[in-house]
DRENLO-236592 format. One line per 5 residues: for each residue x, y, z of C-alpha. Coordinates in nm, 3 decimals. Layout:
BEGIN
X/Y/Z  ...;
END
This chain:
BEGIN
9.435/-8.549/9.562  9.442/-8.153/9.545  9.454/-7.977/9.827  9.137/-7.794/9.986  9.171/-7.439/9.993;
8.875/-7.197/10.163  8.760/-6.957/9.909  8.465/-6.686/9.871  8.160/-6.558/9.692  8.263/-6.387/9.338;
8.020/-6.135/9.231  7.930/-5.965/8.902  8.166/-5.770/8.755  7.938/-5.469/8.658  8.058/-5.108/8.889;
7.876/-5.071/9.170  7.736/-4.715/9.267  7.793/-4.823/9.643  7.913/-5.094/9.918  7.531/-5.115/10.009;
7.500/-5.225/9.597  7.777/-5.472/9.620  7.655/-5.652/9.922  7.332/-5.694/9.752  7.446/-5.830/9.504;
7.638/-6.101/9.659  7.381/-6.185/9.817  7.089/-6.212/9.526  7.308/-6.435/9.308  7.105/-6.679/9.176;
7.140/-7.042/9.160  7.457/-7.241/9.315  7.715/-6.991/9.429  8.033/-7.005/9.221  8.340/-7.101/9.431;
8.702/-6.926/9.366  8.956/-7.199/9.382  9.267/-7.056/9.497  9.607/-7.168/9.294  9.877/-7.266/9.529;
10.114/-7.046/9.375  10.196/-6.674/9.299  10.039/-6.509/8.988  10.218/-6.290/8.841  10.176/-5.898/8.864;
9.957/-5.975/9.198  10.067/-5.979/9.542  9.835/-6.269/9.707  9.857/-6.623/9.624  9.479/-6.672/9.740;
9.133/-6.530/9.837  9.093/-6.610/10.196  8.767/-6.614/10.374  8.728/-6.272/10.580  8.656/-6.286/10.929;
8.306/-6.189/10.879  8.230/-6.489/10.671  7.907/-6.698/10.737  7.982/-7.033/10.545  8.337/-7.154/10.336;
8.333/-7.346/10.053  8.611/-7.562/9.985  8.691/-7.771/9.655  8.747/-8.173/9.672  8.844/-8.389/9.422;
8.548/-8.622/9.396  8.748/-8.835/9.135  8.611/-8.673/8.794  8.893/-8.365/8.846  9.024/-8.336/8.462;
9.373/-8.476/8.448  9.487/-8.111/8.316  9.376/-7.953/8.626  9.502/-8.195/8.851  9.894/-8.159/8.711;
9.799/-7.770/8.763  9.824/-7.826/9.145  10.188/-7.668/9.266  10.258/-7.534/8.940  10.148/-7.373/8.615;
10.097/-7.538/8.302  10.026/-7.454/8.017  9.644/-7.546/7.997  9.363/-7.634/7.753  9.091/-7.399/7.738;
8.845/-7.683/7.698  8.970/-7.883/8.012  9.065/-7.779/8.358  9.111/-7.384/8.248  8.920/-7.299/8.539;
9.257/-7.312/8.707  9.444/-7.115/8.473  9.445/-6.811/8.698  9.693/-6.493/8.691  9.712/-6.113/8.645;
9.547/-6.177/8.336  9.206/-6.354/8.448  9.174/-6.138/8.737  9.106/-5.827/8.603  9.102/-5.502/8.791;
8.752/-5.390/8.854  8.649/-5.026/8.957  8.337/-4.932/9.162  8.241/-4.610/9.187  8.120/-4.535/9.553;
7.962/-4.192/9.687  8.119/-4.104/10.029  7.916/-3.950/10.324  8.260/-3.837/10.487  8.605/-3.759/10.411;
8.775/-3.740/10.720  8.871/-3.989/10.952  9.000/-3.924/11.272  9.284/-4.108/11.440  9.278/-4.132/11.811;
9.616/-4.352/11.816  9.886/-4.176/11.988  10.177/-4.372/11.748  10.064/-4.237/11.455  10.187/-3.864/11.383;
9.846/-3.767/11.161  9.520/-3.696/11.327  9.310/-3.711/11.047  9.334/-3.894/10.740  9.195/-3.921/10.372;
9.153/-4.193/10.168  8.985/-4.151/9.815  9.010/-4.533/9.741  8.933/-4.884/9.895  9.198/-5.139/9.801;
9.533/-5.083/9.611  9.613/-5.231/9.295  10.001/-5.169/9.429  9.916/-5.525/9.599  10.155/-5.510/9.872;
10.163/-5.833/10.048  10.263/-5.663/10.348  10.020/-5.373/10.385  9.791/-5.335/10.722  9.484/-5.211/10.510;
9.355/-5.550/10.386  9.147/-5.686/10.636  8.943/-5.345/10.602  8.801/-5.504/10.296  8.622/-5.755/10.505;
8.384/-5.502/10.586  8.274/-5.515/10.241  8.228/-5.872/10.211  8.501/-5.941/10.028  8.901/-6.134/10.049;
9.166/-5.974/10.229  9.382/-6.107/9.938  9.317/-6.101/9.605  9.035/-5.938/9.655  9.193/-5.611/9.834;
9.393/-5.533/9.461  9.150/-5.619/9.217  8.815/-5.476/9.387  8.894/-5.127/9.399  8.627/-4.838/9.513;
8.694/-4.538/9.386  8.512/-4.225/9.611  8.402/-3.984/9.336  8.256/-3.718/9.578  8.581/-3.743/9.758;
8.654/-3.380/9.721  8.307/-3.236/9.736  8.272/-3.396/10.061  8.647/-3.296/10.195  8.556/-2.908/10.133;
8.199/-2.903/10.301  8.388/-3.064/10.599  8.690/-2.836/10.627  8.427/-2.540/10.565  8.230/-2.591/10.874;
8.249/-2.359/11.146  8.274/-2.642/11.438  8.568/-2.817/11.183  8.868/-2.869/11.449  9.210/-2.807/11.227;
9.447/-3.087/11.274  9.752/-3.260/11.103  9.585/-3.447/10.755  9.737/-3.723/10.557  9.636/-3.860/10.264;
9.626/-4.185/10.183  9.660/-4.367/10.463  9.491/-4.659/10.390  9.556/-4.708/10.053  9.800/-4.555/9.821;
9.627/-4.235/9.685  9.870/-4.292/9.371  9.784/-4.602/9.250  9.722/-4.685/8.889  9.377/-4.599/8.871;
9.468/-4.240/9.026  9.616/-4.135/8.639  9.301/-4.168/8.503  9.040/-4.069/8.794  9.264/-3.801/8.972;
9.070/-3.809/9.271  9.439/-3.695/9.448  9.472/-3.399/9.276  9.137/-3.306/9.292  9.151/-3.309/9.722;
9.506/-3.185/9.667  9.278/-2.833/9.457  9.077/-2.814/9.793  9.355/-2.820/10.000  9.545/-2.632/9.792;
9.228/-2.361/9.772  9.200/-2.335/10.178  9.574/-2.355/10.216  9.535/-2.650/10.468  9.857/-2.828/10.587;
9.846/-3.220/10.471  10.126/-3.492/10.388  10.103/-3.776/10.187  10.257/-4.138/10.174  10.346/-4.353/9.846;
10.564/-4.548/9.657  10.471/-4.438/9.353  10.633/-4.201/9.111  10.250/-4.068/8.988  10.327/-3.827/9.271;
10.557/-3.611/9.027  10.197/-3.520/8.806  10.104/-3.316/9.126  10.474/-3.154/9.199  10.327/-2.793/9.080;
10.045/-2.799/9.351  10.235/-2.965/9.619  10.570/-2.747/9.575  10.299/-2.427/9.593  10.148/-2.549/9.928;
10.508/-2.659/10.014  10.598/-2.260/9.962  10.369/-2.171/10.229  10.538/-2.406/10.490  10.181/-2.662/10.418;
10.271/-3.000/10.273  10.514/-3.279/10.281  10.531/-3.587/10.110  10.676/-3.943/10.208  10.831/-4.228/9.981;
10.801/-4.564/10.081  11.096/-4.763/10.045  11.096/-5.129/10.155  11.448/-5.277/10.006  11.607/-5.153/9.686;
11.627/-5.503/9.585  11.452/-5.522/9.245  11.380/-5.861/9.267  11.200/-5.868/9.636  10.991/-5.572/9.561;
10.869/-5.700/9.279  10.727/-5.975/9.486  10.641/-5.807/9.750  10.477/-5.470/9.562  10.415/-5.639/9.253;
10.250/-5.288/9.120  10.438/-5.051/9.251  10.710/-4.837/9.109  11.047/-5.043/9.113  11.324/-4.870/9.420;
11.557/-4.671/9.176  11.241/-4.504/9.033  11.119/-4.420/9.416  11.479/-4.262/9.434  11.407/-4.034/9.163;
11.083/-3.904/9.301  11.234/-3.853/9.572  11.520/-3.639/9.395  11.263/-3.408/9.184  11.002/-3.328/9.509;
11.319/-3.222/9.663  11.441/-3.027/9.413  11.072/-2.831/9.360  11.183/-2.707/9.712  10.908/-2.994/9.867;
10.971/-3.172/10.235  11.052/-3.535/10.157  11.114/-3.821/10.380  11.129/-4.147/10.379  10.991/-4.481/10.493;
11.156/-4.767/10.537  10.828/-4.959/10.630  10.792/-5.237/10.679  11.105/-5.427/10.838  11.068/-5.772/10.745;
11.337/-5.982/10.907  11.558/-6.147/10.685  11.412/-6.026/10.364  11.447/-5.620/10.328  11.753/-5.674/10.528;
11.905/-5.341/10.333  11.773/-5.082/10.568  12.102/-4.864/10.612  12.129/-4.895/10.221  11.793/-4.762/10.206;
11.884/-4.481/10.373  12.206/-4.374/10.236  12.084/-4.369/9.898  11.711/-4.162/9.982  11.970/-3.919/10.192;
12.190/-3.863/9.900  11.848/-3.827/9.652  11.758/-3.519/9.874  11.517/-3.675/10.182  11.553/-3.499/10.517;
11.346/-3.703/10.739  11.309/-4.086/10.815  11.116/-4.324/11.000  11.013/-4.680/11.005  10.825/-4.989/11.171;
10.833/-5.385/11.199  10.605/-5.584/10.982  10.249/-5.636/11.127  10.000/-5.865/11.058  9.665/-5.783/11.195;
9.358/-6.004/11.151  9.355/-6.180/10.796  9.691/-6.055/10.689  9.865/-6.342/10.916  9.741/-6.590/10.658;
9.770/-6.406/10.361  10.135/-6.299/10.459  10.216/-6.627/10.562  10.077/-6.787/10.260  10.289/-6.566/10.017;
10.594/-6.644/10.224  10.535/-7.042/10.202  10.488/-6.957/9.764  10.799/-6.733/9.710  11.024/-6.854/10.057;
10.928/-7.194/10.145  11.286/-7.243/10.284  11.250/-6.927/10.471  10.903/-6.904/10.578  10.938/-7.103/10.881;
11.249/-6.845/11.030  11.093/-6.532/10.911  10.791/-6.585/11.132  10.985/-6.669/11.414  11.155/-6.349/11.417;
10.823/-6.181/11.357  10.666/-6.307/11.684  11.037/-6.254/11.870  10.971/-5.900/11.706  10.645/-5.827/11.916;
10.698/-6.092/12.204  10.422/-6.315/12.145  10.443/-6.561/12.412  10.483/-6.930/12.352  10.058/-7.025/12.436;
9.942/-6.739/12.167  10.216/-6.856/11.945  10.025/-7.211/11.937  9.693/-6.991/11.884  9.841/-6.884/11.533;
9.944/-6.513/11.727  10.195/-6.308/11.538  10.132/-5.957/11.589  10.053/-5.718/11.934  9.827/-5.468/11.857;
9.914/-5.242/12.194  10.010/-4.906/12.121  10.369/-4.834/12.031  10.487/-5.194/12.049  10.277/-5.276/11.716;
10.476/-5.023/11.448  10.809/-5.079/11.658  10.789/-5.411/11.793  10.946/-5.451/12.212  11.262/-5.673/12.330;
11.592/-5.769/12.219  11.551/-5.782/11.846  11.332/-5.502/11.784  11.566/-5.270/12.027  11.839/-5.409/11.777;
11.661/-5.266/11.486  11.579/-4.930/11.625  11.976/-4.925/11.721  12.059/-4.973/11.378  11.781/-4.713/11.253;
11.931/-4.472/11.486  12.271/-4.503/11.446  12.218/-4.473/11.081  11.994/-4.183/11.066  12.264/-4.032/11.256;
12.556/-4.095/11.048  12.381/-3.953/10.720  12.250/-3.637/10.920  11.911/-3.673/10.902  11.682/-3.453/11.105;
11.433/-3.656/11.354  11.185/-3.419/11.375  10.908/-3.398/11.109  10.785/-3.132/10.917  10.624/-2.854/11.125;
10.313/-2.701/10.946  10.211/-2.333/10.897  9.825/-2.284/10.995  9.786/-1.914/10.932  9.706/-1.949/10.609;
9.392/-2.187/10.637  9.294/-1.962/10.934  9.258/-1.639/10.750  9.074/-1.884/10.480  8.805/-1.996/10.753;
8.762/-1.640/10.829  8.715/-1.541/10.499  8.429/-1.831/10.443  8.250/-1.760/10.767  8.229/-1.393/10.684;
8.097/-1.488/10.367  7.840/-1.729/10.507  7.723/-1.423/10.750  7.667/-1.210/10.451  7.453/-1.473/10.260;
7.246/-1.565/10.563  7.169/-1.184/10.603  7.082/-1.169/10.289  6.858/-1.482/10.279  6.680/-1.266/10.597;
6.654/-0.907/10.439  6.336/-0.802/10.378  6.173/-0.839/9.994  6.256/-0.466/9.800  5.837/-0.505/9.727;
5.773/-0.575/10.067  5.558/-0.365/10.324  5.686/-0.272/10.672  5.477/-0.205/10.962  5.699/0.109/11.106;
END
């Protein structure tokens, strides 16, 4: 007998104009509502072996054998066949059934703020939902349960795409009561994903920030950032932007599993080598450590030191909400042998004591602890961080930003928005005057 895996709602796959739209429609399906059966192994080119329930879920459905399971489907479970489109194809599911879809969404902000003291941005922009990159590892996933959908397979094949992104970004920045502070983009999701060569919704917020010359950074680990080098190396001119390449292991083989979209190490290495040479701050992350799979670390950051980075940082794998299951899930499909002594170094990794550890606990979410982990093995990890960082000469400090620039830019636009309202208020040239 199969296996019973939890699964959730599919919806149409017409765009939606907005989350409101989507959850309507989930909800106004007609008839019985169809149930995603999960294989229990990887598909290839995706990063999550299933579609777990989100934590905001009303009702699971499961699937049971009730003894009339076609004999095709049933040899599917715990591998992949080769299957007949007229019997048990319903299982026949990889990167080819499960199409990326694209929903346009309109955004009423742009910035969000970040009141967490470990993270070195204060406000962040974001002009997509979900990543197509599917990193198994990434701390963004459970934000899709807010929009009723699967942490996993979910989070890289419904993508929202923020059209107004920009629009929105400059009436913000424009404001007279806007508060300047350090800006990142793409914090939680990878602002160069696929669907950014086609949509550009990067460059276009790079234009406005360009425009006002406001300091930002951005994060990826993908080599789309190069399309952008002539705006970013002009903002990096004026002391206002620096960009970071995430680097998990330079194992081919691992990354592919683990970023099954992303661009492969060696070609990270090369980004890295022509932003530095267009005279553009780069660093690098080595994020996330996973124990006893990206094992390379010091590797990692010889060969980003020698491709031109001058900064470095990096953190200990977390798993927040869903992304427990859906990490462990992926590690019991590609590690099985493995799975059981990775997540015991995980939890030794943030301390998680022996009662939460029966509670299904792997991750503390306290300040600091979370991206660097506390105790023995974690201090052993920032040891070898440091001591490496140290040998190559990299600097620890991160890029400082030059505001003077976006200053004299706010000045400019408030003196302009004076004139206008005066001249909204001046009398009409045909216009009577008492005195």
């Amino acid at each position: 007998m199969p296996a019973r895996h939890p699964s959730t709602h599919t919806v149409d796959s017409a765009p939606f104009e907005d989350a409101q739209t989507l959850h309507r429609c989930a909800d106004e399906l007609d008839g019985p509502v169809p149930v995603r059966v999960p294989l229990p192994v990887a598909r290839k080119g995706r990063g999550a072996v299933g579609t777990p329930r989100h934590r905001f879920a009303s009702d699971v459905r499961e699937w049971a054998d009730d003894g009339w399971t076609p004999a095709a489907a049933q040899a599917a479970v715990g591998a992949e066949p080769e299957l007949d489109l007229e019997e048990g194809a319903w299982w026949q599911q990889d990167a080819e059934s499960l199409p990326t879809q694209v929903h346009a969404e309109r955004a009423r902000s742009a910035i969000q703020k970040n009141d967490s003291p470990d993270i070195f941005f204060d406000h962040s922009v974001n002009p997509y939902r979900g990543c197509e990159h599917g990193c198994i590892y990434c701390y963004a996933r459970p934000y899709h349960s807010y929009l009723n959908l699967s942490p996993g397979l979910d989070f890289e094949t419904q993508l929202f795409a923020k059209t107004n992104i920009a629009q929105v970004l400059k009436a913000e920045i424009s404001r007279p009561r806007y508060q300047p502070a350090s800006l990142n983009i793409g914090s939680a999701t990878d602002c160069y994903q696929p669907i950014e060569r086609e949509l550009g919704l990067t460059r276009q917020l790079i234009e406005v920030l360009s425009e006002a010359e406001h300091p930002f950074s951005l994060i990826t680990k993908s080599s789309a950032v190069e399309r952008d080098i002539d705006l970013i190396a002009a903002a990096a001119r004026k002391n206002a932007a620096a960009v970071y390449i995430t680097i998990t292991s330079l194992d081919p083989q691992l990354t592919r599993l683990l970023e099954p979209r992303a661009a492969a190490p060696h070609r990270r290495l090369r980004t890295i080598r022509q932003l530095a040479e267009a005279g553009i701050p780069v660093g690098v992350s080595v994020a996330p450590h996973i124990p006893f799979l990206t094992e390379d670390m010091e590797e990692v950051l010889a060969a980003a030191r020698e491709a031109g980075a001058t900064t470095a940082f990096y953190t200990v794998l977390r798993l927040p909400w869903e992304l427990n299951g859906v990490f462990q899930q992926w590690l019991q499909a590609h590690y099985p042998q493995r799975a059981a002594r990775v997540m015991q170094r995980v939890r030794d990794l943030h301390q998680i004591s022996e009662a939460d550890r029966l509670r299904g606990k792997s991750y503390d979410s306290q300040s600091f602890s979370r991206m660097k982990g506390q105790g023995l093995w974690a201090d052993l990890v920032r040891q070898r961080f440091v001591r490496a960082c140290a040998q190559l000469g990299y600097g620890r400090e991160r890029q400082e930003m030059d505001w003077r620039g976006f200053e004299a830019w706010r000045a400019q636009q408030l003196q302009q928005t004076v004139r206008q309202a005066g001249a909204a208020q001046a009398p009409h040239p045909g216009q009577g005057t008492l005195f």
